[in-house]
MARBA-899952 format. One record per residue (C-alpha): residue in one letter; y, z, x. Coordinates in Angstrom, 3 decimals, padded with zeros to 6 digits. Layout:
# MARBA-899952
<pt><rest>A</rest><v>Y</v><w>Z</w><u>X</u></pt>
...
# end
This chain:
# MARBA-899952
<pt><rest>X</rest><v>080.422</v><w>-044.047</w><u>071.840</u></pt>
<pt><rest>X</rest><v>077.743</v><w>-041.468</w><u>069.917</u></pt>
<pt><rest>X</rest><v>078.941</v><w>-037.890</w><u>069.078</u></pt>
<pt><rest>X</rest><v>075.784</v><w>-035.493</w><u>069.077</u></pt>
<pt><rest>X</rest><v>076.809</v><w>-032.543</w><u>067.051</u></pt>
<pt><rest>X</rest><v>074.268</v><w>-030.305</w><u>065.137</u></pt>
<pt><rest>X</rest><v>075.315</v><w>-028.652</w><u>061.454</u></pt>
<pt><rest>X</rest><v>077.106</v><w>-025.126</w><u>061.779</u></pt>
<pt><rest>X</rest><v>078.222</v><w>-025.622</w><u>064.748</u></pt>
<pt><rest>X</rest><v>082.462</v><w>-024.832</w><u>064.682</u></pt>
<pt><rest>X</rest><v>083.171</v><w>-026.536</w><u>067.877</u></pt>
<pt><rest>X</rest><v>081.552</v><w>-029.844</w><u>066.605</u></pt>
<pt><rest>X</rest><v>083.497</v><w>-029.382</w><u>063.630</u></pt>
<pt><rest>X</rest><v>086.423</v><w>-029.105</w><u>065.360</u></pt>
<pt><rest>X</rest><v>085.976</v><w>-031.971</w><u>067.145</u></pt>
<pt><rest>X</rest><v>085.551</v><w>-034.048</w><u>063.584</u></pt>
<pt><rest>X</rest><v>088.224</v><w>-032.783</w><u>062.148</u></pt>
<pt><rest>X</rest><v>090.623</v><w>-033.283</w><u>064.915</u></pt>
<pt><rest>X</rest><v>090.125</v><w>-037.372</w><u>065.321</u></pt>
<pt><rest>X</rest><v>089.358</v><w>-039.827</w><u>063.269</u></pt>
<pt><rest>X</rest><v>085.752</v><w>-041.056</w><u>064.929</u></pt>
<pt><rest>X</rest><v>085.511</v><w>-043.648</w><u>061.859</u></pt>
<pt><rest>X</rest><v>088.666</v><w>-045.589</w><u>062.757</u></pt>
<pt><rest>X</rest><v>087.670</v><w>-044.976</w><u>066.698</u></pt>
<pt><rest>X</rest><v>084.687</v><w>-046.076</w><u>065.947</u></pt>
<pt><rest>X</rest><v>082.681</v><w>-043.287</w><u>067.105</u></pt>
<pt><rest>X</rest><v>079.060</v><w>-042.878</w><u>065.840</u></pt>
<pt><rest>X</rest><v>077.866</v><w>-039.440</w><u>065.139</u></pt>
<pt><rest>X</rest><v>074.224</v><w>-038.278</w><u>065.241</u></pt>
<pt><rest>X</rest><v>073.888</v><w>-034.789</w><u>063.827</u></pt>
<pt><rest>X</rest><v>070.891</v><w>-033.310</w><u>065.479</u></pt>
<pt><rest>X</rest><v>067.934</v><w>-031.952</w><u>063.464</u></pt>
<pt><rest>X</rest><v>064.370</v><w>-031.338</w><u>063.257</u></pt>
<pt><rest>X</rest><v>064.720</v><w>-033.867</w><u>060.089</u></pt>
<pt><rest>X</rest><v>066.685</v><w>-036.008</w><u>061.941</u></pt>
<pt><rest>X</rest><v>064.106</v><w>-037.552</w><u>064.678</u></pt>
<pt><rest>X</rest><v>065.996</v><w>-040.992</w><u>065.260</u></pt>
<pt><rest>X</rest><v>069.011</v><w>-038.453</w><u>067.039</u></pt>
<pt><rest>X</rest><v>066.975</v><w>-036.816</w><u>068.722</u></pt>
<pt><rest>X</rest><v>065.346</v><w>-039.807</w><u>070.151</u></pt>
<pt><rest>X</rest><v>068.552</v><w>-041.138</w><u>070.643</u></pt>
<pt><rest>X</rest><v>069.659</v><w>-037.480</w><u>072.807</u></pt>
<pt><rest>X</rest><v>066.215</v><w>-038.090</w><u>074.632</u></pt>
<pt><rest>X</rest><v>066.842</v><w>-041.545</w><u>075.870</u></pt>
<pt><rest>X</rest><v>070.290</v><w>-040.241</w><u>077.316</u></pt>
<pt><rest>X</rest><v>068.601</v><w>-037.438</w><u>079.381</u></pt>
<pt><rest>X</rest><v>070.929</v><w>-034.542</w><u>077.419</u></pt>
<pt><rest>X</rest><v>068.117</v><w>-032.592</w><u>075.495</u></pt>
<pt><rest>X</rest><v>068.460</v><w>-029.846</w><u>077.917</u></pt>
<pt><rest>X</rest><v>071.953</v><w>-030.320</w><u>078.327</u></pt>
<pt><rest>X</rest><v>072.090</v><w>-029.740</w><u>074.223</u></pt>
<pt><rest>X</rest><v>070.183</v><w>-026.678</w><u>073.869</u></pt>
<pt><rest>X</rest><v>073.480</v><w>-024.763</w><u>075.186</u></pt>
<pt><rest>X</rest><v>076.246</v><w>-027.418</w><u>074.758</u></pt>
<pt><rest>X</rest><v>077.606</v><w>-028.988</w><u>071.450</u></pt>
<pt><rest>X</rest><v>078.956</v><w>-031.262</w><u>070.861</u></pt>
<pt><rest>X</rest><v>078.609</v><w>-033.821</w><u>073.355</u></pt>
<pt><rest>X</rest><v>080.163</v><w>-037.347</w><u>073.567</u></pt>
<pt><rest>X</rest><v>078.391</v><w>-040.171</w><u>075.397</u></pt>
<pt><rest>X</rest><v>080.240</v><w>-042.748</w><u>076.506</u></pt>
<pt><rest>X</rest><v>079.879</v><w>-046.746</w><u>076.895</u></pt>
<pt><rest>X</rest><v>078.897</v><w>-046.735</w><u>080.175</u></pt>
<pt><rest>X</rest><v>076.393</v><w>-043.838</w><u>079.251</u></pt>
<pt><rest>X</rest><v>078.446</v><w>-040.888</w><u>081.160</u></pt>
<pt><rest>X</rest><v>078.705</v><w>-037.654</w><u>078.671</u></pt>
<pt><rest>X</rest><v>081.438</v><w>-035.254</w><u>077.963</u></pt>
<pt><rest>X</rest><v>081.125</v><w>-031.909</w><u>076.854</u></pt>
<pt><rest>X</rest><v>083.561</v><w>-029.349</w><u>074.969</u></pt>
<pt><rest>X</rest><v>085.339</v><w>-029.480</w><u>071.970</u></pt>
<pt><rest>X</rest><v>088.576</v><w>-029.285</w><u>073.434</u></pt>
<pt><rest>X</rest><v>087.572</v><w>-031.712</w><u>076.505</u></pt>
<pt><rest>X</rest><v>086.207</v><w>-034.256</w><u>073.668</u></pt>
<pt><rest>X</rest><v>089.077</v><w>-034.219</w><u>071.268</u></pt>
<pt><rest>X</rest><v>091.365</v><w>-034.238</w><u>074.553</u></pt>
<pt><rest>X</rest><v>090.001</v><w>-037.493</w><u>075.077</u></pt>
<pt><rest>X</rest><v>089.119</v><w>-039.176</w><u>071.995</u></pt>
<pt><rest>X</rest><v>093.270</v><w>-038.678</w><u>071.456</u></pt>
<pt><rest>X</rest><v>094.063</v><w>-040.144</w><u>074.647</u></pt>
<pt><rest>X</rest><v>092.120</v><w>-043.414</w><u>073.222</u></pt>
<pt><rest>X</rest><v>093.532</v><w>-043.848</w><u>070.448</u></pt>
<pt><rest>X</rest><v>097.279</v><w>-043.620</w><u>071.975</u></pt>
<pt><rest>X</rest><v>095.931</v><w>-045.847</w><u>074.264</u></pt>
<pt><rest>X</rest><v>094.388</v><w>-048.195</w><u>071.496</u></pt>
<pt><rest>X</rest><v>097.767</v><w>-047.744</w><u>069.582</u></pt>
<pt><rest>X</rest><v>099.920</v><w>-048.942</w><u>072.501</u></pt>
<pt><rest>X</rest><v>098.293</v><w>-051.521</w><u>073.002</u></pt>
<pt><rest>X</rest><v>097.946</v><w>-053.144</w><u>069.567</u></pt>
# end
């Protein structure tokens, strides 16, 4: 899973501060005009457009995206209870 957030924004900071991505192994791109690989990366998923008014977003394995702080960290919980049931 990739987390697209962009610096300043308080709802993507939210979102990393709320769940561990590290130990959920979550990879974050932080989008930037210095940062071309991300944006690449936001390209290739179709979401540029969808990132010009929505941060953060969370793409998923099977390439489906979430959007909304509270929607994201509502689910990245859920997986690690999930991942801590089961192991």
């Amino acid at each position: 899973m990739t987390l697209f957030t962009k610096e300043g924004c308080a709802k993507c900071e939210y979102v990393r501060k709320s769940v561990d991505l590290k130990k959920l192994g979550i990879k974050v791109d932080v989008l930037s005009p210095d940062n071309p690989d991300s944006l690449a990366h936001l390209a290739w998923h179709e979401l540029v457009s969808l990132a010009e008014t929505q941060l953060p977003i969370l793409v998923l394995d099977d390439s489906s995206s979430i959007t909304g702080a509270i929607r994201i960290k509502n689910y990245l919980t859920a997986v690690r209870n999930q991942r801590s049931a089961v192991g």
